[in-house]
N, C-alpha and C positions, 0 to 999 in steps of 0.2 A: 434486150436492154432498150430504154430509153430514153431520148435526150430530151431534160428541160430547158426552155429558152426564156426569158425571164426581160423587162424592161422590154415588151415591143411595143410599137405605138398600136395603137386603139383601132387605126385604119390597116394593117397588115389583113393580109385573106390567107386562106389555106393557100392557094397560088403562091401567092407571095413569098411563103415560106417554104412550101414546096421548091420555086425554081434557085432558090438560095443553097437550100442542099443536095439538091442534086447534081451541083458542082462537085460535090464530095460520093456518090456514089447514088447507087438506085432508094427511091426512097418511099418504104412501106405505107406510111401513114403520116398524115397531120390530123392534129386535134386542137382546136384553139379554145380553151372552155366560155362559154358567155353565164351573163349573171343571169339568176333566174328569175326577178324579180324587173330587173330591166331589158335584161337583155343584148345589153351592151357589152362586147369582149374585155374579158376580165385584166389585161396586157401579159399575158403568158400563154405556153404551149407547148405542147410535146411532140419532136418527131421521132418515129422508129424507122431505120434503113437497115439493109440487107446484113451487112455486115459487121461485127464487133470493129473494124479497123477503119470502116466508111464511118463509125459513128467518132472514133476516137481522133479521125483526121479532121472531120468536121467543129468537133469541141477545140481542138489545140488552135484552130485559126480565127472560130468565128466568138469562140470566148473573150470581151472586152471590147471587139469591133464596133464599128458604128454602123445603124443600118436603120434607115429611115426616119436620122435624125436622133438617136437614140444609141445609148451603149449597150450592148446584147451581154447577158450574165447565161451563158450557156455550161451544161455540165451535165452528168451521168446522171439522171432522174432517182428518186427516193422512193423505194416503195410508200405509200399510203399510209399514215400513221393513224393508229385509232383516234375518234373524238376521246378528250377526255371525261370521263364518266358512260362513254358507250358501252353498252352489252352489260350492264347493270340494272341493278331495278331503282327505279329514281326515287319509288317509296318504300316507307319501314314498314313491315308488316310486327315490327314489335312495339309494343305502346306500353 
């Protein structure tokens, strides 16, 4: 599983987000995604930790917080939803 972290400011680092959660237990991964066109952090991220109950103690305190000036919208991440119209053919091969 997952956590999404939603509403961070623009200046947070992996660090940043790393030393936050690992008050709540050992923590796998951060991922901050940036744009790709600028480059610039998109203001979200995902961290993955050790444990189902590290992730679930993490969500119930740091969901609604404030944290770098900002209110954190944290929660059990979503798989990946398809683009709409992906894996289809974009043209009619019937005329």
């Amino acid at each position: 599983m997952s956590i999404y972290v939603g509403n961070l400011s623009y200046t947070a680092t992996q660090e940043d987000l790393e030393a936050v959660f690992a008050e709540y237990g050992a923590v796998k991964q951060v991922y901050l995604p940036v744009d790709r066109e600028t480059g610039r952090k998109r203001g979200f991220g995902f961290v993955e930790m050790s444990t189902d109950a590290e992730e679930d103690a993490a969500i119930a305190d740091l969901d609604g917080a404030e944290w770098m000036g900002r209110q954190l919208k944290v929660n059990k991440a979503r798989p990946r939803e398809a683009m709409a119209g992906s894996g289809g053919n974009r043209f009619s091969r019937n005329r």
